[in-house]
N, C-alpha and C positions, 0 to 999 in steps of 0.2 A: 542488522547492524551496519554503521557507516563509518567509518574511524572510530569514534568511538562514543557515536552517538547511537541507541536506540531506537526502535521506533515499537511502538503496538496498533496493529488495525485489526479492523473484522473480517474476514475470508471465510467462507461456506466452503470447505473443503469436498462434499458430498457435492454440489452444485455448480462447482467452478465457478466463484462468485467470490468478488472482491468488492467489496462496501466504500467505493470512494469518498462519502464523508467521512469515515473514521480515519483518515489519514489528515492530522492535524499538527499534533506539537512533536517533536521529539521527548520521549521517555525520559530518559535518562540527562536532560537537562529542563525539559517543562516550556523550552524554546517553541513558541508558537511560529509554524512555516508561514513562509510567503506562500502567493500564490503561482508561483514561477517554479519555487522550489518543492512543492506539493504534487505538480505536474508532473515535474522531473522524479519525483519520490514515484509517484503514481505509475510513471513510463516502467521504471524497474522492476517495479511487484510486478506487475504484468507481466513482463518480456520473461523473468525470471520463475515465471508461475508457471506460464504456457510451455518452456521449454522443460521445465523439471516434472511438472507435477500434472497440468492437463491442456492440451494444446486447444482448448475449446474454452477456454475462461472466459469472466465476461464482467465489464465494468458494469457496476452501478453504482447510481449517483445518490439513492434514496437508504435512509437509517432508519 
C-alpha cells in the first residue's frame, strides 16, 4: 500500500525472489505505472524485502 493505492506482485518468499514484471498497474485503481514510477515501486519492494524478510533477495526480470 501507498496512500491509498494498492499494489499486487509475485515474490517467491521461499527463494527471496521478487518477479519484476508483475509489478505493473496499481490494484486498487487499474492505473497502468510509468516506467519511472515501476522503478521507483520496484526500488521499495526490495529495500523493504531485504531489510524485513531476507537480506539476500534477488530481482528478476522473467514471468
Amino acid at each position: 500500500m501507498e496512500n491509498e493505492k494498492g499494489l499486487i506482485c509475485t515474490i517467491d518468499a521461499a527463494h527471496g525472489a521478487i518477479f519484476t514484471r508483475s509489478i505493473k498497474q496499481w490494484d486498487s485503481t487499474g492505473k497502468k505505472m510509468s516506467r519511472k514510477e515501476r522503478i521507483r515501486v520496484t526500488g521499495l519492494i526490495e529495500k523493504y524485502y531485504r531489510e524485513f524478510y531476507n537480506p539476500t533477495v534477488v530481482l528478476i526480470d522473467d514471468y
